[in-house]
N, C-alpha and C positions, 0 to 999 in steps of 0.2 A: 287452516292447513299451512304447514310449513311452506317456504319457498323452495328452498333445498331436496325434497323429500323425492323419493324414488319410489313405485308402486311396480312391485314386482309378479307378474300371472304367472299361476302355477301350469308349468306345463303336463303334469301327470291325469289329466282331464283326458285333453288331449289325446294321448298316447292310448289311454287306457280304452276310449272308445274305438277310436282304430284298431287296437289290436281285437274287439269284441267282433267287428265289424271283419277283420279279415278270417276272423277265430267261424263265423258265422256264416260267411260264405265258403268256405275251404269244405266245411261241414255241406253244408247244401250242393255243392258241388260233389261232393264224395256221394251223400245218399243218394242223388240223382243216378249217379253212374253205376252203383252197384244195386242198386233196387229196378232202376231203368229196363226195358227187354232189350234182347241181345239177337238179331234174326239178320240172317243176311241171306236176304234170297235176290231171285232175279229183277227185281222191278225196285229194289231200297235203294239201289244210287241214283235211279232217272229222277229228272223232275217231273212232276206228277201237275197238271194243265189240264183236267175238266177231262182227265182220259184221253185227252188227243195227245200222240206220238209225237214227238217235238221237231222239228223240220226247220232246216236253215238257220240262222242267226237270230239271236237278241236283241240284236243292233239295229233298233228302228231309226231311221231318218225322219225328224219329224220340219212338216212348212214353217218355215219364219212366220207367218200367217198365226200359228199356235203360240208361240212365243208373245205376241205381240197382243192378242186376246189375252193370255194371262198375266202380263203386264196391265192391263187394262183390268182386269179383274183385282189386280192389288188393290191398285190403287182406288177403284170403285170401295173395296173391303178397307181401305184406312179411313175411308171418307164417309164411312158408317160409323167407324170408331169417334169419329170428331163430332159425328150428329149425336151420338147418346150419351157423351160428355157432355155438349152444349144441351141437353136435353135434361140431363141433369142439374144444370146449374141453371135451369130456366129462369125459375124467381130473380135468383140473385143476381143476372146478367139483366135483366130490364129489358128494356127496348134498342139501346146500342149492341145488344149481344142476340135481338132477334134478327135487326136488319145486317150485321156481319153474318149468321147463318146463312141468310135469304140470299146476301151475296155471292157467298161459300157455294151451294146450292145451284145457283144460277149460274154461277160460273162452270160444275160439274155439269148442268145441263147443255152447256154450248159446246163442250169439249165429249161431248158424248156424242151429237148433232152431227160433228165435224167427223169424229173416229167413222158413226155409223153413215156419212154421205162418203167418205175417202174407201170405204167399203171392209175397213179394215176389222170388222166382227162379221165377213162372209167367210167362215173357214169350210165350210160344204160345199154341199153340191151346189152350181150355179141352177134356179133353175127352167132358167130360157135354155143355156146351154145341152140339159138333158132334157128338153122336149126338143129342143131342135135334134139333138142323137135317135130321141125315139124315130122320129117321122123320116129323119135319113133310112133306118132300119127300111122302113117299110116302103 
């Protein structure tokens, strides 16, 4: 190969598939809309919820308590990721890549120990506190 040399891409690839691609949506868009039903009656603008009549706001306030379980839940779901890559490379890791698992692992288990004694996977009902509610009732 020269030194010098300059290797030019043709850009009409390119172009030509975009233009297929806008040529093919534009199309699928168009049949949709004219082949589509056309009805407007009373109940096509509401939003439609299991038939219940929609009442008050969208706008749920949800516990820092939920946030914090599904933080927990991430991080539980990358730490699956890490176990069946390590799980895949079992052979070829030996025994320095069983005992770094084991550690891995054991470390997940102390930090789970800790989440679940600080109470922080209690997002329900407490449930001393609703038997103690019942027995007030009565």
């Amino acid at each position: 190969m020269p030194e010098n040399a300059t290797y030019t891409i043709p850009l009409w690839p390119l172009l030509l598939y975009a233009g297929i691609v806008i040529l093919l949506l534009g199309t699928i868009l168009t049949l949709s809309y004219v082949l589509g039903q056309h009805h407007n009656e009373r109940a096509t603008g509401k939003p439609y919820e299991g038939g219940i009549e929609q009442t008050g706001s969208a706008r749920l306030r949800f516990s820092a308590q939920f946030y914090l379980v599904a933080m927990l839940f991430v991080i539980f779901d990358i730490e699956a990721v890490f176990l069946m890559l390590w799980a895949l490379g079992f052979y070829e890791l030996g025994w320095p890549g069983y005992i770094g698992a084991s550690i891995f692992v054991t470390q997940l288990v102390v930090v789970l120990i800790y989440e679940w004694g600080t109470g922080a996977l209690d997002i329900g009902l407490n449930g001393r506190k609703l038997l103690k509610a019942m027995h007030q009732k009565n």
